[in-house]
Backbone atoms as SQL, in Angstrom:
CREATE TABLE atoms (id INTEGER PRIMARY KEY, chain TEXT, resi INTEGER, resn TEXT, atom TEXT, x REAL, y REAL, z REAL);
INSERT INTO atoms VALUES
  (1, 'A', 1, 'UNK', 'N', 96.774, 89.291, 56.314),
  (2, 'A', 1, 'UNK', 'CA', 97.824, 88.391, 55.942),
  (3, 'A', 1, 'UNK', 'C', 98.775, 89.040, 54.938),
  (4, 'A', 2, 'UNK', 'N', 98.280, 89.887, 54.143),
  (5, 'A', 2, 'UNK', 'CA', 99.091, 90.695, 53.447),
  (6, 'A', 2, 'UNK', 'C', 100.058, 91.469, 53.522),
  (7, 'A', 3, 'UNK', 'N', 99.959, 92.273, 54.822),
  (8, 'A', 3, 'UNK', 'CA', 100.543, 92.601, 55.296),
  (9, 'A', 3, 'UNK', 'C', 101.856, 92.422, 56.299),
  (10, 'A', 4, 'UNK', 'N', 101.649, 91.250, 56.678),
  (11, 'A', 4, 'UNK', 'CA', 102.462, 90.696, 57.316),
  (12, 'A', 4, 'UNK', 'C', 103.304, 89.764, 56.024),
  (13, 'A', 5, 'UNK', 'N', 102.879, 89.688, 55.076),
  (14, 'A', 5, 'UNK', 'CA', 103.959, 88.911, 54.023),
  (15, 'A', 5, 'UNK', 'C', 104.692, 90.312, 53.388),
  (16, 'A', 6, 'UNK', 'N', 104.185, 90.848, 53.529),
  (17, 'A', 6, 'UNK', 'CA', 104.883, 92.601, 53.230),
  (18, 'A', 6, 'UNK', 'C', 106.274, 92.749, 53.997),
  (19, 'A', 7, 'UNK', 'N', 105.757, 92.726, 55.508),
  (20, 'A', 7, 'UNK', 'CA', 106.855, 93.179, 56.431),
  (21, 'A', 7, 'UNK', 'C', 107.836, 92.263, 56.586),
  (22, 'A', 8, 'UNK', 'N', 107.354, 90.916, 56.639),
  (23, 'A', 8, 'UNK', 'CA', 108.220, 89.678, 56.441),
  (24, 'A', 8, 'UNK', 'C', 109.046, 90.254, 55.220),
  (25, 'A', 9, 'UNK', 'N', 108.655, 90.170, 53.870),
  (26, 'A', 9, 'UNK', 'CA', 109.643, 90.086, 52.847),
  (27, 'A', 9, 'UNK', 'C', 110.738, 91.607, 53.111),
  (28, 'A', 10, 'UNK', 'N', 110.202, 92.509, 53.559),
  (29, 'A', 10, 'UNK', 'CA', 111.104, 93.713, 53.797),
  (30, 'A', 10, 'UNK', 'C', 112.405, 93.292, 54.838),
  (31, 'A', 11, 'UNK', 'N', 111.511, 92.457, 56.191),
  (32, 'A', 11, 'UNK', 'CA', 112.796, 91.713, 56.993),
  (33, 'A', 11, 'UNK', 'C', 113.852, 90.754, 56.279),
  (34, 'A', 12, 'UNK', 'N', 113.178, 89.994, 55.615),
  (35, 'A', 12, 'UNK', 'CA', 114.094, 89.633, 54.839),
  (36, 'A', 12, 'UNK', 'C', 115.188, 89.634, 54.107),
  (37, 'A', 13, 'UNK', 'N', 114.659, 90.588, 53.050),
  (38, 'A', 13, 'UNK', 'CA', 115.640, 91.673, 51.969),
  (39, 'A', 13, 'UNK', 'C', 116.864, 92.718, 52.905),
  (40, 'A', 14, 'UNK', 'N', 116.334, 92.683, 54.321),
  (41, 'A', 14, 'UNK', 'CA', 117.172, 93.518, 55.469),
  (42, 'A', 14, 'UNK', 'C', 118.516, 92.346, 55.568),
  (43, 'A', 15, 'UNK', 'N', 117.977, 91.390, 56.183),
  (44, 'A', 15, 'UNK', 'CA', 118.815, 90.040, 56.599),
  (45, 'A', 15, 'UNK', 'C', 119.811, 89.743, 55.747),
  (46, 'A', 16, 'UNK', 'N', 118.982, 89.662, 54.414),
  (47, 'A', 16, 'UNK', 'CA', 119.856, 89.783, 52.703),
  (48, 'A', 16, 'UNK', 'C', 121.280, 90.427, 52.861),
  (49, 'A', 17, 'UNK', 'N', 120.914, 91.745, 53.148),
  (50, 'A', 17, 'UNK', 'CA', 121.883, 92.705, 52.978),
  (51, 'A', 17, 'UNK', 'C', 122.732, 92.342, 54.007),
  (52, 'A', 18, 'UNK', 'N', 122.331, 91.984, 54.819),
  (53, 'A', 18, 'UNK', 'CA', 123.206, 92.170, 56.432),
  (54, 'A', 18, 'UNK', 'C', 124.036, 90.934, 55.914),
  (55, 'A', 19, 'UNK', 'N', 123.349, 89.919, 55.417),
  (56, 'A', 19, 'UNK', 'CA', 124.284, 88.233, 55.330),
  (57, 'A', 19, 'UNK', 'C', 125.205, 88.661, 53.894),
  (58, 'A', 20, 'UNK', 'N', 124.835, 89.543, 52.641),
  (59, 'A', 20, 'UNK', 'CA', 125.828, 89.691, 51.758),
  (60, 'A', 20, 'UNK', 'C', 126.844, 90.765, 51.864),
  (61, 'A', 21, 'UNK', 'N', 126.458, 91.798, 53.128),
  (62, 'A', 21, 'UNK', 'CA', 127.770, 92.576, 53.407),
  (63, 'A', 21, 'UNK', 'C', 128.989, 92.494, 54.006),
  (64, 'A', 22, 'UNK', 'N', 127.954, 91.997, 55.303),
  (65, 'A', 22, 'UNK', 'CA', 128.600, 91.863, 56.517),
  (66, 'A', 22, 'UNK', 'C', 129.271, 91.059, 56.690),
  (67, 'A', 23, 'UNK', 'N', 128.769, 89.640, 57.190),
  (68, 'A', 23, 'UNK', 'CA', 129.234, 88.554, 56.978),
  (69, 'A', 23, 'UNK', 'C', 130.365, 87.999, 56.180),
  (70, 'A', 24, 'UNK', 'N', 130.311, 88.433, 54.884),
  (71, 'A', 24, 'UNK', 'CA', 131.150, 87.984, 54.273),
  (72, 'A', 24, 'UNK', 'C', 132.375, 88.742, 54.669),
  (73, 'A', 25, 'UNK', 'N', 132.562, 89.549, 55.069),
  (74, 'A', 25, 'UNK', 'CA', 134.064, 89.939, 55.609),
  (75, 'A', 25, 'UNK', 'C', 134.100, 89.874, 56.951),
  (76, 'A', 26, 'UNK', 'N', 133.633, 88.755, 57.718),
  (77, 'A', 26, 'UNK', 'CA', 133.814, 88.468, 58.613),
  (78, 'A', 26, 'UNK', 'C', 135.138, 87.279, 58.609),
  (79, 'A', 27, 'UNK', 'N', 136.247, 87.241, 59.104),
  (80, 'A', 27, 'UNK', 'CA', 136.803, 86.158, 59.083),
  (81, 'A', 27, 'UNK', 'C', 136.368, 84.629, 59.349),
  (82, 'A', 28, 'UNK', 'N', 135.885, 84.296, 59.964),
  (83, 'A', 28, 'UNK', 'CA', 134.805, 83.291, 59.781),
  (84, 'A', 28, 'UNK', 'C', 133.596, 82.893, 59.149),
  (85, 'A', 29, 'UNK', 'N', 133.451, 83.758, 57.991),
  (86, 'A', 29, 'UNK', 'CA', 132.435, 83.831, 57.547),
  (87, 'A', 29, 'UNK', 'C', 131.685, 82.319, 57.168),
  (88, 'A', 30, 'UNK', 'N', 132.255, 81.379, 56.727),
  (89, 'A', 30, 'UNK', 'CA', 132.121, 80.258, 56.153),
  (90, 'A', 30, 'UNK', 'C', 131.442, 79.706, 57.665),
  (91, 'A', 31, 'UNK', 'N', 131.924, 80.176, 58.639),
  (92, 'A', 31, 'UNK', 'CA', 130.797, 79.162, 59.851),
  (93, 'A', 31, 'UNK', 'C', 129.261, 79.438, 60.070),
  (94, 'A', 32, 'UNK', 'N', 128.972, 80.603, 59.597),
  (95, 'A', 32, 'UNK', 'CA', 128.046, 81.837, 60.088),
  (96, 'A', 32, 'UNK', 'C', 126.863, 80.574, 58.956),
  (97, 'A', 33, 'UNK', 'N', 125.597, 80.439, 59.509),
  (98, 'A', 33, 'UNK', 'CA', 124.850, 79.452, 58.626),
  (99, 'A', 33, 'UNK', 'C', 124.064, 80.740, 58.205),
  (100, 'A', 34, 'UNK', 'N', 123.329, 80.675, 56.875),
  (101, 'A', 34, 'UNK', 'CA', 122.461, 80.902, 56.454),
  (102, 'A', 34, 'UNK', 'C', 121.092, 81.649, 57.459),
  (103, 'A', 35, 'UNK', 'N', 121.284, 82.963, 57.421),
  (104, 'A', 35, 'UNK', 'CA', 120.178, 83.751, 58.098),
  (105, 'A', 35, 'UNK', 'C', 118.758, 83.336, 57.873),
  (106, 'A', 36, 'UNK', 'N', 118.819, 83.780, 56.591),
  (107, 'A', 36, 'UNK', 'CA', 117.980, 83.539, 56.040),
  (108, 'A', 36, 'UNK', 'C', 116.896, 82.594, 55.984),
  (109, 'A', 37, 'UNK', 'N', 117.943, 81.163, 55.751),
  (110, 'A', 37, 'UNK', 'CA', 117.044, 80.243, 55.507),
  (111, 'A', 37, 'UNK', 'C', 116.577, 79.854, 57.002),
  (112, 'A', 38, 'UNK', 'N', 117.907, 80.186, 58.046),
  (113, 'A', 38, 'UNK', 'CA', 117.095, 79.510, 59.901),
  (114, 'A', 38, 'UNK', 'C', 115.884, 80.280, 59.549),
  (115, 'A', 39, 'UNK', 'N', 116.050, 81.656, 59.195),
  (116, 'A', 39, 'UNK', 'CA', 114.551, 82.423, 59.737),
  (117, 'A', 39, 'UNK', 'C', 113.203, 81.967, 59.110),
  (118, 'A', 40, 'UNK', 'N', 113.713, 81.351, 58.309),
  (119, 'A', 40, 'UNK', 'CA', 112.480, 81.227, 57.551),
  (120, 'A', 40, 'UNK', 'C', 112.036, 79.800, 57.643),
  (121, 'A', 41, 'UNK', 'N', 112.976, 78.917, 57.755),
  (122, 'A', 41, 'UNK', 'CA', 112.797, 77.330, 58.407),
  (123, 'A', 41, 'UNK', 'C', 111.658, 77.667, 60.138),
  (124, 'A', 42, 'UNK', 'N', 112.137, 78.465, 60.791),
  (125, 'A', 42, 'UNK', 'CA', 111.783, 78.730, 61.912),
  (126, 'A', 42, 'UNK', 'C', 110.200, 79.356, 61.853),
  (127, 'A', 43, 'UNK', 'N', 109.974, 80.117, 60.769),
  (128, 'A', 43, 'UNK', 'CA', 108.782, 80.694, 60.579),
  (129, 'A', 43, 'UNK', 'C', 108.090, 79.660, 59.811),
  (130, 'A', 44, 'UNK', 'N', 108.270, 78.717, 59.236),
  (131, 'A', 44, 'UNK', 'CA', 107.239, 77.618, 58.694),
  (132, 'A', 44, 'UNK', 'C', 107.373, 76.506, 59.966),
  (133, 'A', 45, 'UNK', 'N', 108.132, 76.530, 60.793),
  (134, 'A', 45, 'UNK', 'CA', 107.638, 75.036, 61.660),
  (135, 'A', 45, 'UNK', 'C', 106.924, 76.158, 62.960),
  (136, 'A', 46, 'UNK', 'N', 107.103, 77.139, 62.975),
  (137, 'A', 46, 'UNK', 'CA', 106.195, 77.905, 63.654),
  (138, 'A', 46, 'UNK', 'C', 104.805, 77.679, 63.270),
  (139, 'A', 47, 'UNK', 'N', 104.589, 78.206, 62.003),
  (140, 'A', 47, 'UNK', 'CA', 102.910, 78.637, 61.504),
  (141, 'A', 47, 'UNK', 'C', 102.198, 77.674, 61.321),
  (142, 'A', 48, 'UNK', 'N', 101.032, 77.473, 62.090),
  (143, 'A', 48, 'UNK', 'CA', 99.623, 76.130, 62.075),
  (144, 'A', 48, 'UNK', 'C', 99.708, 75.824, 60.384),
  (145, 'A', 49, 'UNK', 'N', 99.182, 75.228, 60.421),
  (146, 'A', 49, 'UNK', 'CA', 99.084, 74.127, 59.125),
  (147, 'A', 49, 'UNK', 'C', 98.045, 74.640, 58.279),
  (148, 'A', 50, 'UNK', 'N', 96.876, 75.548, 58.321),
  (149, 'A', 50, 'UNK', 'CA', 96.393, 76.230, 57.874),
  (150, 'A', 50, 'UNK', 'C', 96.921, 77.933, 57.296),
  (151, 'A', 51, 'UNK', 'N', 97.747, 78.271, 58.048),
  (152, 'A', 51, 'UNK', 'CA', 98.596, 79.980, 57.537),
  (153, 'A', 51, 'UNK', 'C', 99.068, 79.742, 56.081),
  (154, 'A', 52, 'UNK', 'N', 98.982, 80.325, 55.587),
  (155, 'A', 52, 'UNK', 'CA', 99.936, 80.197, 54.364),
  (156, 'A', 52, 'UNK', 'C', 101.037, 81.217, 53.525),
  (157, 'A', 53, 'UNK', 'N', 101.109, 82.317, 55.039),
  (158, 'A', 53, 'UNK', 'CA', 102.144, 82.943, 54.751),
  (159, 'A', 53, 'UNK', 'C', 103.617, 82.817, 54.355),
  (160, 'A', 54, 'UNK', 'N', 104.326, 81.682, 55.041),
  (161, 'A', 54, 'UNK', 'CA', 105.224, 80.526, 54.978),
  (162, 'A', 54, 'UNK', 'C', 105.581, 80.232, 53.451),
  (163, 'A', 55, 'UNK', 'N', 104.335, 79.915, 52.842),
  (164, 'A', 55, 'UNK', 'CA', 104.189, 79.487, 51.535),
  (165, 'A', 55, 'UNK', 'C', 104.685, 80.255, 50.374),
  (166, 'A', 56, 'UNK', 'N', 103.778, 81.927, 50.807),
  (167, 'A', 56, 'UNK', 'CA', 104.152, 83.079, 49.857),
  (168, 'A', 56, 'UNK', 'C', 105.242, 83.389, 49.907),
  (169, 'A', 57, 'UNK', 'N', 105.924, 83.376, 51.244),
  (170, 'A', 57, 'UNK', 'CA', 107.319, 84.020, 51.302),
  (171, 'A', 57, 'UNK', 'C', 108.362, 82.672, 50.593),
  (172, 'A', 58, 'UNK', 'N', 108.021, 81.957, 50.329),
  (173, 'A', 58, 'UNK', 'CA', 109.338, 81.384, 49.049),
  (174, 'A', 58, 'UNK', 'C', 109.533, 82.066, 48.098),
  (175, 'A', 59, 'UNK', 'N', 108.804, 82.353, 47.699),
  (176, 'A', 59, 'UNK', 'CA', 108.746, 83.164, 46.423),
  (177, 'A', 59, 'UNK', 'C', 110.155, 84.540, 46.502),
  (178, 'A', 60, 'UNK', 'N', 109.741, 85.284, 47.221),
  (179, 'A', 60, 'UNK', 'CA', 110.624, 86.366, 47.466),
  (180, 'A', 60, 'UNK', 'C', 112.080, 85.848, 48.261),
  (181, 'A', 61, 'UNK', 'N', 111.937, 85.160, 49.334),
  (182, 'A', 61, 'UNK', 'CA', 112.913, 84.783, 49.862),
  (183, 'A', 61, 'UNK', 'C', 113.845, 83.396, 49.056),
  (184, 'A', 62, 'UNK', 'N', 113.319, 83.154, 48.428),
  (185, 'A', 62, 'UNK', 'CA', 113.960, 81.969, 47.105),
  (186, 'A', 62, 'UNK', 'C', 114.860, 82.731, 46.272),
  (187, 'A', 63, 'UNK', 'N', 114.022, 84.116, 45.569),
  (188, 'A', 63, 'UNK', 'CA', 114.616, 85.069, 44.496),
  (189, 'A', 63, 'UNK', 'C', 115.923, 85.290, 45.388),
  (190, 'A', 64, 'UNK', 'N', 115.870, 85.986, 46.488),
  (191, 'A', 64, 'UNK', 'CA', 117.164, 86.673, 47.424),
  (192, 'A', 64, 'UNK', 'C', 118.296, 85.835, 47.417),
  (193, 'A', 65, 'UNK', 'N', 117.568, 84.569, 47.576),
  (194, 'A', 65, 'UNK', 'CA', 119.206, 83.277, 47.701),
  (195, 'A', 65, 'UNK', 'C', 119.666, 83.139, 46.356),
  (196, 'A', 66, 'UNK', 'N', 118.371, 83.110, 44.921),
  (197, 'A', 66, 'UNK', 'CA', 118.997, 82.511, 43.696),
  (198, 'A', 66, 'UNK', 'C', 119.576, 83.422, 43.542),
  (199, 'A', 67, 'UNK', 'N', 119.818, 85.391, 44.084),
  (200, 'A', 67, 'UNK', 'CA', 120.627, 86.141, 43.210),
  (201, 'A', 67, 'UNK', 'C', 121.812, 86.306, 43.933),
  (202, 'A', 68, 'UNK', 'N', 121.975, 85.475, 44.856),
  (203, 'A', 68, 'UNK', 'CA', 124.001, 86.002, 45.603),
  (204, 'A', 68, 'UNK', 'C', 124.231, 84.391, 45.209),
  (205, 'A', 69, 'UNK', 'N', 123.635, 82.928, 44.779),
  (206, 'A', 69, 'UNK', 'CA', 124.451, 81.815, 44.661),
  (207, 'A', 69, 'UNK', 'C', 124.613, 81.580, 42.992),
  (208, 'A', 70, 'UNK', 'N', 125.199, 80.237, 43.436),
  (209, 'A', 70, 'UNK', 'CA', 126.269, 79.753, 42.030),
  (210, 'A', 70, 'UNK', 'C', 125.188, 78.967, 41.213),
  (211, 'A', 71, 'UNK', 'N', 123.953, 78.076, 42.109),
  (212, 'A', 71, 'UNK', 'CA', 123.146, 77.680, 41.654),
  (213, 'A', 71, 'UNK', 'C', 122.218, 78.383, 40.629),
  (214, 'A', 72, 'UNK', 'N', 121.280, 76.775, 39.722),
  (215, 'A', 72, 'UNK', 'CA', 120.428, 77.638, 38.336),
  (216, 'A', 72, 'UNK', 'C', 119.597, 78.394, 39.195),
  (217, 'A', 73, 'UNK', 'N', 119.142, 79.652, 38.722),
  (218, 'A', 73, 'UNK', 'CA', 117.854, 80.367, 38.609),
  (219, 'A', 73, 'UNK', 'C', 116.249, 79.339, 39.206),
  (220, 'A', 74, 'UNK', 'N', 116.248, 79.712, 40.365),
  (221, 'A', 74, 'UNK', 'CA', 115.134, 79.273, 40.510),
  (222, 'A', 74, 'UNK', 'C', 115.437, 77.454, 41.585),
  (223, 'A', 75, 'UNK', 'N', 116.359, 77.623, 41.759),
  (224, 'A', 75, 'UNK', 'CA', 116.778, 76.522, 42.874),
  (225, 'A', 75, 'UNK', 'C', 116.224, 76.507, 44.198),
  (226, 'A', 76, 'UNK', 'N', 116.170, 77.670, 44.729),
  (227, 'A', 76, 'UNK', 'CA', 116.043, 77.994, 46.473),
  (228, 'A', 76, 'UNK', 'C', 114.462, 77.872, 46.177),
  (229, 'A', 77, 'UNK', 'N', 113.956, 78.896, 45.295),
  (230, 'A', 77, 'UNK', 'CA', 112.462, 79.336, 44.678),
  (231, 'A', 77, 'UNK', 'C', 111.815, 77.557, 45.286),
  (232, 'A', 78, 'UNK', 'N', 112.242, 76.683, 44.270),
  (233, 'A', 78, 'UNK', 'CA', 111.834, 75.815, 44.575),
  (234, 'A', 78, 'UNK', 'C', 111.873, 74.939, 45.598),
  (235, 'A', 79, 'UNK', 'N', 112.857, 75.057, 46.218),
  (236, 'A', 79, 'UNK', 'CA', 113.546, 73.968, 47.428),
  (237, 'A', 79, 'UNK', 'C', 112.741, 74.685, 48.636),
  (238, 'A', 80, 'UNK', 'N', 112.498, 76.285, 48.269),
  (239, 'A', 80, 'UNK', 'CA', 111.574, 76.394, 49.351),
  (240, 'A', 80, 'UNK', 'C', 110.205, 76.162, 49.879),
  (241, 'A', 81, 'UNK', 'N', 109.592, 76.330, 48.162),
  (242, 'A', 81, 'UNK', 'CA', 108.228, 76.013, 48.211),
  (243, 'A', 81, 'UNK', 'C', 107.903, 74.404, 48.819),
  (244, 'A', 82, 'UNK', 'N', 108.941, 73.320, 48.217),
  (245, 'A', 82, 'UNK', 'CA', 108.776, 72.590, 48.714),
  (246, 'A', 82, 'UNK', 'C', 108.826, 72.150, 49.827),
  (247, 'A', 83, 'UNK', 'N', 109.778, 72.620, 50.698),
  (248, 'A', 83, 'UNK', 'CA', 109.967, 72.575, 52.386),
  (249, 'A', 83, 'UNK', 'C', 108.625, 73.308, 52.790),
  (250, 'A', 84, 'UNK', 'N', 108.325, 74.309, 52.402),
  (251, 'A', 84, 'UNK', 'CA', 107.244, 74.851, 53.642),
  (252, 'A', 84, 'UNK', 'C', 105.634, 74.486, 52.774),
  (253, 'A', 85, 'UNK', 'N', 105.750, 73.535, 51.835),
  (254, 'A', 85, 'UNK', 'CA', 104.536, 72.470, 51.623),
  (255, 'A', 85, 'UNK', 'C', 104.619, 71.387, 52.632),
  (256, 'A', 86, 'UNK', 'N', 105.456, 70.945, 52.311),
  (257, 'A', 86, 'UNK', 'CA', 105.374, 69.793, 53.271),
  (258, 'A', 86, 'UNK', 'C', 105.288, 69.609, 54.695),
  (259, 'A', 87, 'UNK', 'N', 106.281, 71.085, 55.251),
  (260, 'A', 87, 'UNK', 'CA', 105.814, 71.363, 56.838),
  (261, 'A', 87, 'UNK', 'C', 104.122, 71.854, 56.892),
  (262, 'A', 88, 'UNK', 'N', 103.142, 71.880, 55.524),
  (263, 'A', 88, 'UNK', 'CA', 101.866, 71.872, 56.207),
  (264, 'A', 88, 'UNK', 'C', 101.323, 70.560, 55.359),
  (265, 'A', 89, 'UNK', 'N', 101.957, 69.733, 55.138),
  (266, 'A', 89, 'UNK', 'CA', 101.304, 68.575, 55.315),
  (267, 'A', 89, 'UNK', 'C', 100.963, 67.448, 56.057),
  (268, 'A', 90, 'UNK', 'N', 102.678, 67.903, 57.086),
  (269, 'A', 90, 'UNK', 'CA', 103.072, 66.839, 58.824),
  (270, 'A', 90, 'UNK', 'C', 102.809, 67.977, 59.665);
């Protein structure tokens, strides 16, 4: 399981880069949703209710959003943990 929260957070920090380079000088950029968060919305309504990889990756993937937004320190951190608690509670 470790490992795979490894490679996950490396995909991630990839996506990061790709959504704070790229994207943003895309002329449409403002339509383009959040990489990030589909991928990771998608990987917690994926994983059985027992995984708790989902869980760990807020942590890292929370940090990535609180350091490119306007929001306090520790906003996403939390908004994520809480979304992928609750997708293993339903």
């Amino acid at each position: 399981m470790a490992k795979r929260i490894v490679f996950l957070s490396l995909i991630f920090c990839l996506l990061w880069l790709f959504q704070t380079s790229l994207l943003v000088n895309l002329p449409l950029a403002w339509a383009w949703p959040s990489l990030i968060l589909v991928i990771f919305i998608l990987i917690n309504l994926r994983e059985s209710q027992t995984a708790t990889a989902g869980f760990w990756l807020a942590l890292p993937v929370g940090l990535l959003l609180d350091l490119t937004s306007d929001r306090p320190l520790g906003f996403f951190v939390i908004l994520l943990s809480g979304f992928s608690l609750l997708t293993k509670i339903f």
